[in-house]
C-alpha positions in Angstrom: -17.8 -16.7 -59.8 -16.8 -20.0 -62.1 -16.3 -20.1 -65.7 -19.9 -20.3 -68.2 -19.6 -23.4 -70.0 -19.6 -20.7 -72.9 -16.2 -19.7 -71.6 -14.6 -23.2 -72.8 -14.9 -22.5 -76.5 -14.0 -20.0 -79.0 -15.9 -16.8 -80.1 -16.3 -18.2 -83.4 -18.1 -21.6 -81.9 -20.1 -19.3 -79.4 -21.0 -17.0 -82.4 -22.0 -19.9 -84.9 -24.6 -21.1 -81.7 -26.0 -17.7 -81.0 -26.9 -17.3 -84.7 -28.3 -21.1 -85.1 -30.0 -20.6 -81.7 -32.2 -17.2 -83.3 -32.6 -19.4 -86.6 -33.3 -22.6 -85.0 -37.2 -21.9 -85.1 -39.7 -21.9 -88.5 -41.4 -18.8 -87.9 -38.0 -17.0 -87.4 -36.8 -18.3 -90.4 -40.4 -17.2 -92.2 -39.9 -13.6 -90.4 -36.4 -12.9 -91.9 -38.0 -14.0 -94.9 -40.5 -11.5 -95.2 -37.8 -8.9 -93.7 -35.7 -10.1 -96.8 -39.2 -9.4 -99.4 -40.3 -6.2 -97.9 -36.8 -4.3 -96.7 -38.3 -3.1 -93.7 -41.1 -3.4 -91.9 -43.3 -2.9 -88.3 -44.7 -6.1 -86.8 -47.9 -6.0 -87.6 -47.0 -5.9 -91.1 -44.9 -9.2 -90.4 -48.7 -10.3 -88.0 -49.9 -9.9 -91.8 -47.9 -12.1 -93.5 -47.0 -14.8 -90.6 -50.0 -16.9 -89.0 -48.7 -16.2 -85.3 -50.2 -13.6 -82.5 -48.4 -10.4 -82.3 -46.9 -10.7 -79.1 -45.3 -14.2 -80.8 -43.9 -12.4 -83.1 -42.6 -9.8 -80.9 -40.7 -12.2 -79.0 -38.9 -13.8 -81.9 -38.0 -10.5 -83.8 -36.9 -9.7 -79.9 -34.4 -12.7 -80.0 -33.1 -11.9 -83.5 -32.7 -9.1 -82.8 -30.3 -10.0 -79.7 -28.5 -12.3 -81.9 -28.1 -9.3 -84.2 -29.4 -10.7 -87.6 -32.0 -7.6 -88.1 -32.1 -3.9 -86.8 -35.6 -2.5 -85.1 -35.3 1.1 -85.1 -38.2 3.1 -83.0 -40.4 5.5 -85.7 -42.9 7.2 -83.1 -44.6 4.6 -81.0 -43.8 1.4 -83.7 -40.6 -0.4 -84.3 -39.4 -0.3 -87.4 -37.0 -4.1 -88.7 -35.2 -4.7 -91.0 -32.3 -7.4 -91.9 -28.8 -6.5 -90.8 -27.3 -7.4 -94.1 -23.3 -7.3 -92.7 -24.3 -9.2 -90.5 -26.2 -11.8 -91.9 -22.9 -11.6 -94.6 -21.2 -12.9 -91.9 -23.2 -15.5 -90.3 -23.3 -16.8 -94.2 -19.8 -16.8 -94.6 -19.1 -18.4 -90.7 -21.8 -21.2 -91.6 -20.3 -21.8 -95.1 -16.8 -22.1 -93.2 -18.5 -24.8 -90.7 -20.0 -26.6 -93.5 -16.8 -26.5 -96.4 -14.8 -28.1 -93.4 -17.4 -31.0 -93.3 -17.5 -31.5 -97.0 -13.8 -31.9 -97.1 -13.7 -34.4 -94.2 -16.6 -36.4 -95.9 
């Protein structure tokens, strides 16, 4: 089998997409939020805070989850999610990077 068209760049550049990519949405950005408020918490308690059906939610916390910005640990038959502070460390420090090398160019 060929190359992905992933395979023509960097880690870094395929990083920096995966993590815009489980931003790149309001309600995600509104769910890290309230991840960020309430240290950890099940879905329904985000279903609570966030004007979107549970399954909706499910699926985004799902794809943040991939991109490995939060954690969702199982506590009996709920999961449990928080923020993955290292790694949202990094992503800040990765898109601060991107950004500083814009600034100077500009």
């Amino acid at each position: 089998m060929g190359n992905t068209k992933s395979d023509l760049f960097t880690e870094r550049h395929n990083r920096l997409a995966e993590i815009a990519k489980a931003l790149a949405h309001p309600a995600r950005i509104a769910i890290l939020e309230v991840l960020i408020k309430r240290g950890t918490c099940i879905c329904g308690d985000i279903v609570e805070e966030i004007p979107l059906s549970q399954a909706t939610v499910s699926q985004h916390l799902k794809a943040m989850k991939s991109a490995g910005l939060i954690k969702g640990e199982i506590d009996g038959k709920f999961s449990c999610y928080c923020v993955d502070q290292e790694a949202c460390m990094q992503a800040q420090q990765m898109l601060g990077k991107l950004f500083e090398e814009v600034r100077k160019c500009c």
